[in-house]
C-alpha positions in Angstrom: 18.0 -1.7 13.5 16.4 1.3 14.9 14.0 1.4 11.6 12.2 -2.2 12.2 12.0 -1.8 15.7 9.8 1.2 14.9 8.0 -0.6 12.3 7.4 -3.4 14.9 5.9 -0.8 17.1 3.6 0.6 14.4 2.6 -3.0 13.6 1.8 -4.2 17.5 0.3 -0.6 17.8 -2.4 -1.0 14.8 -2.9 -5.4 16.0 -3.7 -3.4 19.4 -6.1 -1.3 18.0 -7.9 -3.5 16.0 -8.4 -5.8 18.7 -9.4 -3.1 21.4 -12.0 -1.7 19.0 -13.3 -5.2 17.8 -13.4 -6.0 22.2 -15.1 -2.8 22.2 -18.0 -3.5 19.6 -18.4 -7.0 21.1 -19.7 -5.7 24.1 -21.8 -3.2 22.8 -23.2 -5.5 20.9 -23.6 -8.2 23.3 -25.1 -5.3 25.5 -27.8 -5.1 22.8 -28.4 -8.8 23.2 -28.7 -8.3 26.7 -31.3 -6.0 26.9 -33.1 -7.5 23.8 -33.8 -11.0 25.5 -34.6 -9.5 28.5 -37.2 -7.1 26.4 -38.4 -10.0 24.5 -38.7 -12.4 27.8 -42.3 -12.6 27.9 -42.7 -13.0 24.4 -40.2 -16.1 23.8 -42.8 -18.0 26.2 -45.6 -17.5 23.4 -43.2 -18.3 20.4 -41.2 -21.7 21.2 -37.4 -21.0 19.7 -37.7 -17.5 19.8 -34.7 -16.8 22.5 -32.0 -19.7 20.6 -33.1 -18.2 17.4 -32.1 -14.4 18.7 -29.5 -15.9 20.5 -27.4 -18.0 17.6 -28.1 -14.8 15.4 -26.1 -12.6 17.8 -23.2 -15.3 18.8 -22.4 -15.8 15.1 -23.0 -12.3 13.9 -20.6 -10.6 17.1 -18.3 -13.5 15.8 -18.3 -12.5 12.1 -17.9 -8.9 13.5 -15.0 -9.5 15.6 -12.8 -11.5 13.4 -13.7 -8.7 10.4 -12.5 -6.0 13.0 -9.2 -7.9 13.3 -8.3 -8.1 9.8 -8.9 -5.1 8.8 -6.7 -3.7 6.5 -6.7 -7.0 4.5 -8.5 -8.5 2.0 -9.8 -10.9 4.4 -11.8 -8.2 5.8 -13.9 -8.1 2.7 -15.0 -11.3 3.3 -15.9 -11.5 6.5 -18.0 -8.5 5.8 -19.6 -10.5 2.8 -19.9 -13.5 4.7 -21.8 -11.3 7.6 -23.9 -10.1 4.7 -24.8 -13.3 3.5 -25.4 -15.0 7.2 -28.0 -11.9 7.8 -29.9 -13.0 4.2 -29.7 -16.9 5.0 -30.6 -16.6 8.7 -33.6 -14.1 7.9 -35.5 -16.4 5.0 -34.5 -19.4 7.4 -36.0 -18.1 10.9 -38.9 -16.2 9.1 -39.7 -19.4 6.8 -41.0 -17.7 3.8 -42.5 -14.7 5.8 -45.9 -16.3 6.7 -46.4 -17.4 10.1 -49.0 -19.2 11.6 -49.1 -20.1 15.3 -52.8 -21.5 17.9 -52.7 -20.1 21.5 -55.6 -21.8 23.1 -58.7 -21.5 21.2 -57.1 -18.5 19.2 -55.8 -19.1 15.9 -53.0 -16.1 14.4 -51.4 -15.9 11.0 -48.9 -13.0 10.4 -47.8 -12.3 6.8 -43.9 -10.4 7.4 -43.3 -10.8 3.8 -42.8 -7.1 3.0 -40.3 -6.9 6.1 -38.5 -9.8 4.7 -38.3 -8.5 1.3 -36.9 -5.0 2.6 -34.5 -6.5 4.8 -33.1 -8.9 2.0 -32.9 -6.1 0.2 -30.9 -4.2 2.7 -28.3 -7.0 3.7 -28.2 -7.0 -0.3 -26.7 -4.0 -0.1 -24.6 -4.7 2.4 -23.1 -7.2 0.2 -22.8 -5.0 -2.9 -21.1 -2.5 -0.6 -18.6 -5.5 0.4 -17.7 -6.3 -3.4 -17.0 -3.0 -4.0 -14.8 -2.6 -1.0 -12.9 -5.4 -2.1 -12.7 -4.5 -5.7 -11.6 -1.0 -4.3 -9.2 -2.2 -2.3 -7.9 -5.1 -4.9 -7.0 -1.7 -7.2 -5.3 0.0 -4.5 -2.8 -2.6 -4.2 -2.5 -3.7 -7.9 1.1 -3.0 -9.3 1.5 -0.5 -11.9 3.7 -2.3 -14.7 4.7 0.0 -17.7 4.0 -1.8 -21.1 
């Protein structure tokens, strides 16, 4: 009896943890937000959509972040992390359109060509996600049975 009320223990301990340190990186990352929107304040008037845009970005990536945090340990970890991966690639070639923007203020006409930051971030959140499968293919081998032929 005394041995599974330790290993509840252990367990409630590590669900503790996780969650404490995926609280914790929420708010340090919604602190981030926080000062990024209020950085980026006068610019959102210029660029209509800029503050949702920044804002869905950080609500679904703190999401992706906190549910990977709490499974940890699992499998399931593995894809939250890929799925975070893949949101980062899908949201930058869907908010950057292509990585040529064009935008009239007045009489003053501006195109800005961020294709060379889009192709290095993809290339980083591609990464990212190569990382992520080989977490996962890591961890898949770890807990693979050994049968003797």
């Amino acid at each position: 009896m005394a041995n599974t009320n330790t290993g509840f223990k252990k367990n409630l301990r590590g669900i503790v943890f996780r969650a404490l340190k995926a609280a914790i990186k929420g708010i340090l990352f919604y602190i981030i937000y926080f000062v990024l929107s209020q950085l980026l304040a006068p610019v959102s008037t210029l660029v209509p959509g800029l503050q949702q845009m920044i804002e869905t970005f950080f609500i679904v990536y703190i999401v992706l972040m906190i549910v990977g945090d709490l499974t940890s340990g699992t499998i399931y970890q593995h894809f939250f992390n890929a799925a975070k991966a893949l949101f980062v690639i899908g949201y930058l070639l869907f908010s950057l359109r292509g990585g040529v923007f064009g935008t009239s203020f007045e009489n003053v006409s501006l195109m800005v060509d961020l294709r060379l930051f889009l192709v290095i971030a993809v290339l980083l959140s591609l990464l990212g996600l190569a990382k992520t499968v080989l977490q996962a293919i890591n961890y898949m081998s770890e807990k693979a049975e050994i049968t003797p032929i």
